[in-house]
N, C-alpha and C positions, 0 to 999 in steps of 0.2 A: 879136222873140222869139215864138215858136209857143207860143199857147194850150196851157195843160196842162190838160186832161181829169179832170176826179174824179168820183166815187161814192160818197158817204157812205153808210156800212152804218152802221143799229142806230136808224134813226126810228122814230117820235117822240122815241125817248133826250131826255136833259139833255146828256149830252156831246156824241154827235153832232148835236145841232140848234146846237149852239155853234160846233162843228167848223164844219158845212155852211154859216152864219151868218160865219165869217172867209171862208170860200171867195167866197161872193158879195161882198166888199168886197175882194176883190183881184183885181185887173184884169188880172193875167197867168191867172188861172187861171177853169175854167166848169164852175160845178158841175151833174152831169149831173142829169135830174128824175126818177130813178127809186133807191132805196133800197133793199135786203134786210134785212126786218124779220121780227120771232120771231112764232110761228103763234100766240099769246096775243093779238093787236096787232089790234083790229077794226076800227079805220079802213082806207081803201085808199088813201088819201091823205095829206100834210100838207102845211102853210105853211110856207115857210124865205123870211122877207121877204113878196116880191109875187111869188115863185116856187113854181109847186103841181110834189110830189113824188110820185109815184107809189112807191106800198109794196108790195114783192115777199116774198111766203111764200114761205118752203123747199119748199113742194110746188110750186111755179111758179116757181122761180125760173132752172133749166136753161133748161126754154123760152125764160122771158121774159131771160135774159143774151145768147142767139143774136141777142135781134130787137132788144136793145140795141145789141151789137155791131157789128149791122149799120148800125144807125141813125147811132150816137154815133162806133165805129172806137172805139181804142183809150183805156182811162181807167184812171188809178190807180185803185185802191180804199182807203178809208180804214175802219177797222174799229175801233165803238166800239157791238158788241153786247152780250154775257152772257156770263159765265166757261165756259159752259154749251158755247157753241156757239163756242169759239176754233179747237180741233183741224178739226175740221170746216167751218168756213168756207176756212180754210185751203186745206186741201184742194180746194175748189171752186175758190180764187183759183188756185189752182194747177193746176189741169186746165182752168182756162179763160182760160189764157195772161193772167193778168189780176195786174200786181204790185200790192204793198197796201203799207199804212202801218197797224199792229196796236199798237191804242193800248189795247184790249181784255187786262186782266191776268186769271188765273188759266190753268185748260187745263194741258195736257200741252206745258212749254215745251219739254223735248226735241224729241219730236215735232215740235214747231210747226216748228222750227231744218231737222231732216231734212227736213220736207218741201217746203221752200222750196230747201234743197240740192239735189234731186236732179228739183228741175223744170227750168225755161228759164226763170222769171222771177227776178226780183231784190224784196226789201222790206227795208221799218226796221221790224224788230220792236223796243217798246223798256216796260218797265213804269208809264214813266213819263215825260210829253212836256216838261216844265217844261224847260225847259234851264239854269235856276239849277239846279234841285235835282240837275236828271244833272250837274252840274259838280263842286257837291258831292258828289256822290255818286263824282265821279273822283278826288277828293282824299282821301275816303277809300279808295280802293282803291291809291294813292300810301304810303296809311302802312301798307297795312295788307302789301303789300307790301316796304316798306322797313324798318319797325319789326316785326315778326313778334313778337307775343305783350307787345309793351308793356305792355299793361293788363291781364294774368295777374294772377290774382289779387282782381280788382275784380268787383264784381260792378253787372248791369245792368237794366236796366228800362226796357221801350218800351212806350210808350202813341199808339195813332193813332186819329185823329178823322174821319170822312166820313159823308157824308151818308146818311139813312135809305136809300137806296134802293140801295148798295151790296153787292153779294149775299158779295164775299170779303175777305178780309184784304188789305192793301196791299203792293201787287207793291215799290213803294220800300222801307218797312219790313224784310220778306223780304228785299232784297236787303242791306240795311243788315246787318243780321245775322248776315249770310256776311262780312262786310268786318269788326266787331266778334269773331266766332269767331277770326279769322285773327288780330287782335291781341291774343287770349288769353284771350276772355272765353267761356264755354260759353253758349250760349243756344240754344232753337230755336222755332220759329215758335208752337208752342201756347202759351207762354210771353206773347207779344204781351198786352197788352190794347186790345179792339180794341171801339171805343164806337163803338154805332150810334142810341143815342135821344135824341131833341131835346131832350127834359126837361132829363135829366145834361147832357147837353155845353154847355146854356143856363145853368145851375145853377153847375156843378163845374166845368166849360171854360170858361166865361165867351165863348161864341165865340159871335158876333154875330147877332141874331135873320132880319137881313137873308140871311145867308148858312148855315145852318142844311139846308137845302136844297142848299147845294152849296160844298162846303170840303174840307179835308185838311190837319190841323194830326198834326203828329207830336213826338214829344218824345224822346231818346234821353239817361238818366241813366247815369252808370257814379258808382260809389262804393267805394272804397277800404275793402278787408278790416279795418280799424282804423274805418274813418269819419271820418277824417280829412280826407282828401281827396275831393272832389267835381269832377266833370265834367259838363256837361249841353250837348246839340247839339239845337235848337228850328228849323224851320221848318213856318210858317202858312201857309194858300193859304187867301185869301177868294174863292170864285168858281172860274169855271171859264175865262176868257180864258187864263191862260197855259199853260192847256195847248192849246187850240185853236191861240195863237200858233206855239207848236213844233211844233205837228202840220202846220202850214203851211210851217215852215222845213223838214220831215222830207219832205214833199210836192216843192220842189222840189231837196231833194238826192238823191230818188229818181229823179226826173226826167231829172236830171243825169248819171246813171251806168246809165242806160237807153240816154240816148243815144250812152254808151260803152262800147256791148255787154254791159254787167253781166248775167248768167244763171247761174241758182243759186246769186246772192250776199244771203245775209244783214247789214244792216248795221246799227249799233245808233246811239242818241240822240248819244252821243260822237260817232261817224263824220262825222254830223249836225255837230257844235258842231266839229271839226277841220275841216270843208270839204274833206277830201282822200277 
C-alpha cells in the first residue's frame, strides 16, 4: 500500500500536535515537516517526536505550499486551527488542489460545504472526530427522524465542558440541538452553558486535574413539564487520543475515495464509520 502524505495545520495547537503525534506512529502514513500556523505563533519551528516541523504564516504560506508541493507531491491536509481561520483555509485547500480532513469547528459551515463542492478536491468535514460520539450522535438523528416531536413538551438543558483554550461553543453540542429541536424540544445555541474555567469545572464538574487542559464532557438533561420524568444523555472525553484516533481513520477514508476519483465531494464522520 502507497504511503499516504499529511500536513498537519494549526502547530504548535494541543490538538494538532496530538493529531501529527498518531500520524508518526502509523506506518502507512508520513507526516510532511512543514505546518500552516496563525501569524500570533513566534516560533518557526516545532518538535512532533524526533521530527522538527517547519511553521508556515499566512503571509508565506502561497509561496512556501508551491515549494512543498514540489518537494513532498501530493498530501492531505488535516485542519486543527482557529474558528477564526476555517472559511479561509478552506479556501486555500481548495485553490491549491490540496484535500483536507477539517477537524477545526466554528466558521461559516455553509460556505465551508460550497466551497469544497465547487472545487476538484474531495474532504471529511466533520464537528467532531470521536467516532463513539458521531455514532451517538447517528442515533440520535435516527430518533429524531423517526419519533418527530417525542419530547414536546419537556424541557432541556445542555451544559459542555472543554478546555481553557477553546475559543467557541462545541460543534457536537450545536449539533445535538438540531436533533433535540426536531424531537420537540425549542432550544438554541445561546441557551448552552458552556464552561471554560479550571476552577468551576475542578470544583463543580469534578473532572480530573490531569486532564483540565484537554477534555470535553457534555451533559444533555430533558425534564418533563410536571417533573416527573427525567432523561439525561452524558458523554465525558478525558484527553485528546480519540479524537486524533478518527482523525486518522477520516485520513484514510479520504484517501480511499481519492483514489476513486472523488472531486467536489464532501463527506462527513458517518461516511467515515460506514466505510462506503
Amino acid at each position: 500500500m502507497e504511503t499516504i502524505k499529511v500536513m498537519v495545520n494549526g502547530l504548535p495547537g494541543n490538538m494538532s500536535t496530538k493529531a501529527a503525534e498518531h500520524v508518526l506512529q502509523d506506518s502507512s502514513l508520513k507526516l510532511i515537516p512543514y505546518s500552516l500556523t496563525g501569524p500570533e505563533i513566534e516560533a518557526t519551528e516545532t518538535q512532533i517526536g524526533s521530527d522538527t516541523v517547519r511553521l508556515i504564516k499566512p503571509d508565506e504560506r502561497q509561496e512556501m505550499m508551491e515549494s512543498v508541493k514540489k518537494a513532498e507531491g501530493m498530501a492531505i491536509c488535516v485542519d486543527y486551527t482557529h474558528p477564526d481561520s476555517v472559511n479561509d483555509n478552506a479556501v486555500f485547500y481548495c485553490e491549491n488542489g490540496l484535500p483536507f480532513v477539517m477537524g477545526t469547528t466554528g466558521g461559516d459551515r455553509t460556505r465551508l460545504v460550497e466551497a469544497v463542492q465547487k472545487s476538484d478536491i474531495a474532504a471529511v468535514i466533520a464537528p467532531n472526530m470521536a467516532k463513539q460520539i458521531v455514532a451517538f450522535q447517528a442515533m440520535m438523528e435516527y430518533a429524531a427522524e423517526t419519533f418527530p416531536d417525542v419530547f414536546n413538551g419537556y424541557g432541556l438543558e445542555v451544559k459542555e465542558s472543554h478546555q481553557q483554550g477553546k475559543a467557541d461553543t462545541s460543534g457536537t453540542a450545536k449539533a445535538m440541538i438540531g436533533y433535540f429541536n426536531r424531537l420537540g424540544v425549542p432550544f438554541t445555541k445561546d441557551q448552552i452553558r458552556m464552561e471554560r474555567e479550571p476552577e468551576v469545572q475542578r470544583s463543580e464538574w469534578g473532572i480530573p486535574e490531569a486532564y483540565l487542559s484537554g477534555h470535553g464532557w457534555h451533559t444533555y438533561s430533558l425534564r418533563s413539564e410536571d417533573g416527573t420524568v427525567f432523561f439525561q444523555f452524558t458523554h465525558n472525553v478525558n484527553g485528546r487520543d480519540i479524537y486524533a484516533r478518527g482523525t486518522l481513520d477520516a485520513i484514510h477514508y479520504l484517501a480511499k475515495k481519492i483514489d476513486q476519483g472523488a472531486k467536489g465531494r464532501v463527506f462527513t464522520m458517518i461516511d467515515v464509520l460506514k466505510g462506503v
